[in-house]
Structure formats: C-alpha cells, structure tokens
GULOSE-597002 format. One record per residue (C-alpha): chain; x, y, z; residue in one letter; residue number from 1. Coordinates in nm, 4 decimals. Each point is the difference from the previous one (the first is absolute). Last residue first. Example, Ala and Ser with C-alpha at 12.3 -4.5 7.8 and 13.67 -1.06 7.14 Angstrom:
// GULOSE-597002
  kette      east     north        up  rest   nr
      A    1.3670   -0.1060    0.7140     S    2
      A   -0.1370   -0.3440    0.0660     A    1
This chain:
// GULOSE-597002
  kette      east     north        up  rest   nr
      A    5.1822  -10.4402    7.5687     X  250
      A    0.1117   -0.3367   -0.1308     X  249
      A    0.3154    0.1367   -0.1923     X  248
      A    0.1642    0.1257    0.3402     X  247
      A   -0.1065   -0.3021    0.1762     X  246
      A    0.1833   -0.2366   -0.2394     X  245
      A    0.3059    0.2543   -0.0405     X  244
      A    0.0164   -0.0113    0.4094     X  243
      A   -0.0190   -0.3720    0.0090     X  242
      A    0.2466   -0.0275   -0.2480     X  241
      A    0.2409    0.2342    0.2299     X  240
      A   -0.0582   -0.2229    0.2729     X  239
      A    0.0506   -0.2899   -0.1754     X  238
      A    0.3428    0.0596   -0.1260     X  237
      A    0.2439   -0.1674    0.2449     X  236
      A   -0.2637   -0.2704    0.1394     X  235
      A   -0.0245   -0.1059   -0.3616     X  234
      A    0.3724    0.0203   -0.1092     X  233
      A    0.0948   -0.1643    0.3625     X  232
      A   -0.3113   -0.3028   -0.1115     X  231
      A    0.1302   -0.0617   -0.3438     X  230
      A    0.3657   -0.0380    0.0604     X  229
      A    0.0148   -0.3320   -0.0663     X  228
      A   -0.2268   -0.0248   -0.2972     X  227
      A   -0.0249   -0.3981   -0.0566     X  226
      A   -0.3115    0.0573    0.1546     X  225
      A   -0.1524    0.1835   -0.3046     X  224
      A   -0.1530    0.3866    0.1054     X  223
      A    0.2261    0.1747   -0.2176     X  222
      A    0.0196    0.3460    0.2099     X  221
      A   -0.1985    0.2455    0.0156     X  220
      A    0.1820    0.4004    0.0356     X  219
      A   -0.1827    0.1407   -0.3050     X  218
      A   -0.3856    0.0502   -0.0385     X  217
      A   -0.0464    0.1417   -0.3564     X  216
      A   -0.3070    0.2229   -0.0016     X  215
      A    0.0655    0.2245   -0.2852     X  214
      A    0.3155    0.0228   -0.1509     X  213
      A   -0.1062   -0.0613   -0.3156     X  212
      A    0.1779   -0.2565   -0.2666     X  211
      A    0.2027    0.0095   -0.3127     X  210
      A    0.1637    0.3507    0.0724     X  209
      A    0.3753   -0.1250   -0.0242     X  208
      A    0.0757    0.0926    0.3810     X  207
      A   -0.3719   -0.1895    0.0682     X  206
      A    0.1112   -0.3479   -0.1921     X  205
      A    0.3153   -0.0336    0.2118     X  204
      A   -0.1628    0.0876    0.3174     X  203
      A   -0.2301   -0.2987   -0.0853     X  202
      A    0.2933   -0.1683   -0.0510     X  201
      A    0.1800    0.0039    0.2803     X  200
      A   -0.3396   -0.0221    0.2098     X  199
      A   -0.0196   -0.3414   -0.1819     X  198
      A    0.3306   -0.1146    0.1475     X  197
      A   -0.0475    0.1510    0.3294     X  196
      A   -0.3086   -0.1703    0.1466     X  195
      A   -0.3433   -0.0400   -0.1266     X  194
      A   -0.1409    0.3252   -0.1626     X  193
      A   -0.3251    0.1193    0.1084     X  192
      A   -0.1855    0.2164   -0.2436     X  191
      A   -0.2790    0.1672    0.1387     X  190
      A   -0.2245    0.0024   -0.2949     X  189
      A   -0.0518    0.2623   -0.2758     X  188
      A   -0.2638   -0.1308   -0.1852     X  187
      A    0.1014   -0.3355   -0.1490     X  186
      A    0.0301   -0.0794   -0.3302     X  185
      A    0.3156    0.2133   -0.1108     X  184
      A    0.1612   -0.2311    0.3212     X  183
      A   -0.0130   -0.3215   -0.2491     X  182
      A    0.1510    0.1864   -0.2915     X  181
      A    0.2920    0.0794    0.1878     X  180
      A    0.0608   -0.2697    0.1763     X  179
      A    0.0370   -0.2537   -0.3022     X  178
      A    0.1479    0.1143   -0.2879     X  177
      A    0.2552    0.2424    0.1941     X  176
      A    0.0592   -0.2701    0.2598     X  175
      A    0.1189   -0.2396   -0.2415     X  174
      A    0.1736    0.2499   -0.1622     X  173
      A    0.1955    0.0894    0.3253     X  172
      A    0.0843   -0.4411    0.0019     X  171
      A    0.1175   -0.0056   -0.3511     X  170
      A    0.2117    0.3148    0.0199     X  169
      A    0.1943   -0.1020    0.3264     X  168
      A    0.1101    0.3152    0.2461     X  167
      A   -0.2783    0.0722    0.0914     X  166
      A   -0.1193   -0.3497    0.0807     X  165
      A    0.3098   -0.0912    0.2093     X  164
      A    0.1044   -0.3704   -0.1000     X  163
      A    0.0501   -0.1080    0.2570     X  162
      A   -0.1902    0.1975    0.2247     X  161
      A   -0.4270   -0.0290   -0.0572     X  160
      A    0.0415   -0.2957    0.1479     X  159
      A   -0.0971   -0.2464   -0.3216     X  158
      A   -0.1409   -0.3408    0.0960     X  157
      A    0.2229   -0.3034   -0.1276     X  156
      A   -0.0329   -0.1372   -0.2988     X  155
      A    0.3788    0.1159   -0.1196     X  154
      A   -0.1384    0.3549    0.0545     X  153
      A   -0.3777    0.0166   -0.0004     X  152
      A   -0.2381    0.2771   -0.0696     X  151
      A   -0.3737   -0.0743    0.0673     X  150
      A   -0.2652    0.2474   -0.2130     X  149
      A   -0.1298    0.3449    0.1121     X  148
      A    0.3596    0.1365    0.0580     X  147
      A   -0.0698    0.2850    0.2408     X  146
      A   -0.1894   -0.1990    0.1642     X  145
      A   -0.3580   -0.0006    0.0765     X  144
      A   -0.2680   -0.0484    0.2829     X  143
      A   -0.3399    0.2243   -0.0317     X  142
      A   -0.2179    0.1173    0.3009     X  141
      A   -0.3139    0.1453    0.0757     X  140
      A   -0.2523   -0.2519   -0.1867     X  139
      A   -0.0546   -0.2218    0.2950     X  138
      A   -0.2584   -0.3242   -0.1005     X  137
      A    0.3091   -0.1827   -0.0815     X  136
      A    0.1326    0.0550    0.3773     X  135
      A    0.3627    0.1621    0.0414     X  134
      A   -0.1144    0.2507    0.0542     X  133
      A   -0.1900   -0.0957    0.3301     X  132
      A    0.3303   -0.1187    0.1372     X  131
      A    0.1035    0.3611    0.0390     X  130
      A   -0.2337    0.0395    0.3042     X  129
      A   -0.3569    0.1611    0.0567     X  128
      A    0.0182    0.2444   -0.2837     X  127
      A    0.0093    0.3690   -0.0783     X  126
      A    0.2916   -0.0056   -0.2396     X  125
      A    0.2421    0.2698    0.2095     X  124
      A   -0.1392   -0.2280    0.3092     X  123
      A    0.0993   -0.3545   -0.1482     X  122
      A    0.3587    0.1660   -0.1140     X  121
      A    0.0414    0.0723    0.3345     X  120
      A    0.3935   -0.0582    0.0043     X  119
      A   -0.0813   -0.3206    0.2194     X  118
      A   -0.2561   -0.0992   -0.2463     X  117
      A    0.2558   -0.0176   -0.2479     X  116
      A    0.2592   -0.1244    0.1680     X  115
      A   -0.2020   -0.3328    0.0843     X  114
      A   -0.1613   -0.0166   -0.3094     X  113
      A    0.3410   -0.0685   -0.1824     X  112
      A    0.1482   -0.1979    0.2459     X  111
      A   -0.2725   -0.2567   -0.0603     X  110
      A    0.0158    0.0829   -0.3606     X  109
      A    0.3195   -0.0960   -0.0056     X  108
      A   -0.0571   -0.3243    0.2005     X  107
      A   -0.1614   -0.1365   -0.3301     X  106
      A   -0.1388    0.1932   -0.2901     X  105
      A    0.0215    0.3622   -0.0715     X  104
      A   -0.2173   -0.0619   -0.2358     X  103
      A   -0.0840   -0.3398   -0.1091     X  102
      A   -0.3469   -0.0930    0.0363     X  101
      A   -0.1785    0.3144   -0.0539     X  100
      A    0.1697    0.0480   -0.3181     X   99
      A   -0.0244   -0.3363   -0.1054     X   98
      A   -0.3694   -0.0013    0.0772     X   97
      A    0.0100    0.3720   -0.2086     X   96
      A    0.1850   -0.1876   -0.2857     X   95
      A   -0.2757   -0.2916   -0.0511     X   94
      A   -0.2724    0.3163   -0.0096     X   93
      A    0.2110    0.1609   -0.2838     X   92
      A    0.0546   -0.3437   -0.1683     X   91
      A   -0.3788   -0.1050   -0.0056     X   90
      A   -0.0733   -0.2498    0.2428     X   89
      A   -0.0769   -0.3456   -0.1146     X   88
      A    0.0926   -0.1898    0.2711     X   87
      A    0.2704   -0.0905   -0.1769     X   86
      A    0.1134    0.3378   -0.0087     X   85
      A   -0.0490    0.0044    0.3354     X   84
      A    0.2188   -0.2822    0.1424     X   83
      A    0.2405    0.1050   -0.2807     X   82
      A    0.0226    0.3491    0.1518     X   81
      A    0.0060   -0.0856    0.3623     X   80
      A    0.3264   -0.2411   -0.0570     X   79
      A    0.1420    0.2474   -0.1948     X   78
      A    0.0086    0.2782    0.2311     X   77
      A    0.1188   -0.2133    0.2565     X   76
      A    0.2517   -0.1189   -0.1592     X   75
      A    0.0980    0.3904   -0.1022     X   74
      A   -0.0453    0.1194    0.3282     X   73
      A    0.2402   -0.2753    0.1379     X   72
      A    0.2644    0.0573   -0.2805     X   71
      A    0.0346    0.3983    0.0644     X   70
      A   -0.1648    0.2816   -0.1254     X   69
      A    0.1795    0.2695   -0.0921     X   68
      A    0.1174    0.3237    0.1946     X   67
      A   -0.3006    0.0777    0.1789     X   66
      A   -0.2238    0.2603    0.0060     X   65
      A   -0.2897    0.0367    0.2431     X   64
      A   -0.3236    0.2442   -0.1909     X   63
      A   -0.2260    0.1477    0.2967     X   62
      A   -0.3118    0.2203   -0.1186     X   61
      A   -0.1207   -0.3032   -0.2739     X   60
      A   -0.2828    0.0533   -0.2298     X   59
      A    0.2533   -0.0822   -0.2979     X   58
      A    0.0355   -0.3802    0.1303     X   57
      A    0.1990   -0.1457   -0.2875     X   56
      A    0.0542   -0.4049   -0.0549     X   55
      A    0.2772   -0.0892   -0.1933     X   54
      A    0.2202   -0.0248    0.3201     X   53
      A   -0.1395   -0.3411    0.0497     X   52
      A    0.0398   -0.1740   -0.3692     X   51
      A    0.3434   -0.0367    0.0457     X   50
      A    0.2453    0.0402   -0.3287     X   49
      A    0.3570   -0.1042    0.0703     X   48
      A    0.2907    0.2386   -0.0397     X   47
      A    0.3396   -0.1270   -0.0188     X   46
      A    0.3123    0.1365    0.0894     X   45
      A    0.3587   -0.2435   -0.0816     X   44
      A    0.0891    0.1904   -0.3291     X   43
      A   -0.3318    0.2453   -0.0522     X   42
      A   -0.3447   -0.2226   -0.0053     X   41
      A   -0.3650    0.1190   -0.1415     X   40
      A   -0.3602   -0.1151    0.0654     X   39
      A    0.1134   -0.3696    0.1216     X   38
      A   -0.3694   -0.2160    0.0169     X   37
      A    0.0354   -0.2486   -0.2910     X   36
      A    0.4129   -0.0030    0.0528     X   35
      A   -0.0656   -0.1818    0.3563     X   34
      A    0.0151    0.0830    0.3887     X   33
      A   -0.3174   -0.1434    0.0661     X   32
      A    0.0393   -0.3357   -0.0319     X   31
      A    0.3426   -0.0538    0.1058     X   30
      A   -0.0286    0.2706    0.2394     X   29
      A   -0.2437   -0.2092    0.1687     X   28
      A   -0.3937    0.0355    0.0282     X   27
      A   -0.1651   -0.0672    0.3648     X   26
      A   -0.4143   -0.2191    0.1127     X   25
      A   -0.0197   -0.0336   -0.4017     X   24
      A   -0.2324    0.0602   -0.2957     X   23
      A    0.1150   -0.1212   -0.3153     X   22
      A    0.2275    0.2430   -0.2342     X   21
      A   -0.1807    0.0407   -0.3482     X   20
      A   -0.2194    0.2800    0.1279     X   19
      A    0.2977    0.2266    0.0603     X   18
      A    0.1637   -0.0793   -0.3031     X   17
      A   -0.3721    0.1181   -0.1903     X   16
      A   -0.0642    0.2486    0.2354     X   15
      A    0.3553    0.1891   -0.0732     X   14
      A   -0.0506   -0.0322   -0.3895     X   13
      A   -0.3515    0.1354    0.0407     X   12
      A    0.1224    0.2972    0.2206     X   11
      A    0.2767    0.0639   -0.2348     X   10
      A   -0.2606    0.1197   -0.2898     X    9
      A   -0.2237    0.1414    0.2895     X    8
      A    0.2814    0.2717    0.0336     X    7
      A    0.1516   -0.0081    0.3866     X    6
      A   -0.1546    0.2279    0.2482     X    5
      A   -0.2518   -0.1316    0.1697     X    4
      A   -0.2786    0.2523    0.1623     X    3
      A   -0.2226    0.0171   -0.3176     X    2
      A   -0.2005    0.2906   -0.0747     X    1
C-alpha cells in the first residue's frame, strides 16, 4: 500500500515540473510560486501543491496538526524533493526526505519540542526525549495540517484568521478533502492540535460528527515565534495537559 496520497496520474505531472527545476542551495517565490504547481485558487487564496505533506506515517501514536504549511516548509520541501528525485528516488521515498526535512521546520520546531517534552509527551510515548521523533528512523509520530497543501493570501502565508476557515467554503473544503482522509489511516492517535485556530475547527468537525473525540489534546498553543502569547497559553494550560497525558498513559 502506498503511503502518498495523490493519484500516480498527478504524480508524473508533479515529477516531471519538479525534475525540470535545477538543483539549488534556496528556490524563490518566483520559481516556485507558479501556475504549474497551483492545485486550486478562490479570489486572492491560492493553494500550492508541496510534495512534503504527501507523505503518510499510519504507524504513528502522536499525529501534530497544523493549520497549513507555510513558505519555509514548502522551500524546503522542494528543495529535498528535487535533490532526490534526481537522485533517482522514487516519488514516495523523495516525499518522506521532504517530510522529514520540513516539518515543523525552523525555530518552531524548537519551541515545538520544547513544550512537548515539558508536558511529558516523551514519557506518555516511552522515549528518551521528544527530539527522538523527530528522527527518520522514529516511526511514532506524523506532522499534518489541517490543509495538507500551502494556502496563501496575496502570497503571503495564511494565519489561519483572515479569512476564518469555518467560516470560508474553499478553505473548510480544503480541510474536508484533506484531513479527513489522512486521519482514516491512522489508528486512533493522540491528536494534538496546534493552537486555537485549528482547535476551532477540529471542534467544528466533532459537533457535525466528522471526527472522534478520542484523544484530542486541547490547551497547545501555535508554537511559531511570531505567537506572542504562546508561552502564558502554555504555562496556563500545561498542567491540565499533563494530567490528560498521564491519565491516557496508565
């Protein structure tokens, strides 16, 4: 079973643009930003294909969901994909390398692993330290949004805010295509939403029976350094996260 989920008719469209970029140290928007690699648009949204969040990890126990990725991950993305495919990776195994190379990437995911393992995420997991999922070798945890692919407003990285994703039909049917279908292949992870905006709508998508409760870790905030109230949302709700986490351990 393959763990990419786009149709292998699009695949070889996708590898052939990718392939015919040459392989550099940073891509611009220029380049990357063009009509070849735009999925869908809606008056001044667009949606860019990335091959990063094509990659699914369905033996993962931990599944962190963004809103959408933003320009870095998607450079970054592309830069590792190209490299491979020209290596002659397949386009499943060039995805994973984007995968591993751009989640959560950046400062982010500094801030990211640094809540986490002060929550105890490392202990309800049974590992050393959070920094050991994010390994390649480590199969326990998956990175998503809740749209798989980049959304951009005017080119510039969508907030999740303006406008609200609810509330816009093109942006909730984004996340109907795409998050929904990807969390049907896990098993039943612990679901950790990443700050208000996608908790909005996860609670959305559980009052209109789309989703299980299960496991859903609320309280975390976005962990992005442009988050200014990160760290008073974090210190306000970890204790009760650390309670949920222990609670669902034992």
């Amino acid at each position: 079973m393959s763990n990419v989920l786009i149709s292998s008719t699009h695949q070889k469209r996708l590898i052939d643009v990718m392939n015919s970029f040459p392989i550099q140290p940073k891509y611009s928007k220029t380049q990357l930003l063009i009509n070849d690699l735009k999925l869908s648009s809606s008056g001044e949204i667009e949606m860019f294909y990335s091959p990063h969040n094509e990659y699914i990890n369905p033996s993962a126990k931990v599944m962190l969901v963004g809103i959408t990725p933003g320009w870095q991950q998607m450079e970054i993305a592309y830069r590792t994909a190209i490299q491979a495919l020209k290596e002659h990776h397949s386009y499943e195994q060039a995805c994973k390398k984007a995968k591993m190379g751009a989640r959560m990437a950046g400062s982010m995911r500094t801030n990211l692993i640094q809540m986490l393992q002060e929550i105890g995420l490392h202990d309800y997991l049974t590992v050393s330290h959070v920094q050991r999922l994010f390994e390649a070798d480590c199969t326990l945890l998956h990175t998503t949004s809740l749209i798989r692919y980049p959304v951009l407003v005017n080119k510039q990285n969508y907030n999740g805010h303006q406008p609200s994703i609810s509330k816009n039909p093109f942006l909730y049917e984004a996340v109907l295509e795409s998050f929904l279908p990807e969390l049907e292949q896990l098993k039943h992870p612990l679901i950790i939403p990443l700050g208000k905006s996608v908790e909005a709508v996860l609670h959305q998508l559980l009052d209109e029976h789309r989703i299980d409760g299960g496991k859903i870790l609320w309280g975390f905030p976005h962990p992005s350094g442009a988050n200014g109230s990160r760290v008073k949302q974090f210190l306000h709700n970890k204790a009760g996260m650390q309670k949920n986490l222990r609670e669902w351990r034992d």
